[in-house]
Every structure is written in C-alpha cells, then in structure tokens.
C-alpha positions, 0 to 999 in steps of 0.5 A: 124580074129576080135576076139572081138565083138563090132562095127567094121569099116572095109574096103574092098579089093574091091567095094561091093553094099550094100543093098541100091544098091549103091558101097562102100569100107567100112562099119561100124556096129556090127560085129559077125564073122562066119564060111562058113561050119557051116552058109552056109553048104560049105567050100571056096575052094583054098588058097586065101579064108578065112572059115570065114566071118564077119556079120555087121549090122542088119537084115535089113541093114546089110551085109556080108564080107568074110575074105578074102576081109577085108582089114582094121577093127578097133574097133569104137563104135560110128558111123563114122561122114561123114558130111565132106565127100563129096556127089558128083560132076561135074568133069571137064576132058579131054578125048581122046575118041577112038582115036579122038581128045581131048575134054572136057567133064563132069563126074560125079563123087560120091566120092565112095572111102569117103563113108561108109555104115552104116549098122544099 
C-alpha cells in the first residue's frame, strides 16, 4: 500500500479510460489511498483483490485505481515531461486477413503504452 502522501506516478496492470475518454497504463497526481468497506460500503471478494484503492488527482480530473491493479508507483512531485513522447502515427504493416493473402495496409497507431494521464 503507498503509505506516504504526495504525487505518485503509477502504472497499471491494465489499460484503464480516463475521464477524457482516451486508454492509458499510467497516471500521475495527488494520491490519497482508501479502503473499499469504509468509502464504498462493500468489501472486494476473493484472493486477488486488494480492500484498498489509490484516489489520483483532483475532483474533476482525478481517478481511482484499486490496489490490486497498481503495478509500479514511485513518489514524483513535478509532473512528468511527455513533450518527447510521441503523439501518434501512420504504421506501415503487413496482414493476412482472414486467410487471404498478404497485403499491405496502414494502421494507426497512438502509442498508448507512452501516455500518461495527468490527473490535475
């Protein structure tokens, strides 16, 4: 569990959507942590859940993460240059599509596994 509080960047197991609607693996923000029974009334059932979930970011912006789905979290206290990151682009590729034969096509491609929700 992050026991202290402060602005965490943290990445998921999993893809989550973000208040914007868009996919990310990672978000960065003020983090408070709380647990399900005394937030939401109700404990996680099973072995593989954690009782506790991280809040990140503000009212309007912010999220929630269950513990369970926090892969990495390092303390980081000034937001995260993405700049560098690429935004998106035209991928040349070959597929087979359902058994036909080869051809190439375009796909776009976003680069989700670079971005990071900013949850200010």
């Amino acid at each position: 569990m992050i026991a202290k509080p402060g602005k965490y960047l943290i990445t998921t197991d999993n893809y989550f959507f973000a208040p914007d609607g868009k996919q990310y693996r990672a978000v960065w923000g003020e983090v408070t942590v709380g647990e399900f029974k005394s937030e939401f009334g109700f404990e996680n059932a099973g072995t593989g859940h954690a009782k506790w979930f991280a809040r990140i970011g503000s009212d309007e912006k912010g999220l929630i993460v269950a513990g369970c789905q926090i892969h990495y979290a390092c303390m980081c206290p000034v937001k995260p240059d993405i700049s560098h990151l690429p935004k998106s682009e035209v991928v040349q590729s070959k597929k087979r599509m359902f058994g036909q034969q080869e051809s190439e096509i375009e796909e776009y491609s976003d680069f989700q596994n670079n971005r990071i929700y900013i949850a200010e």
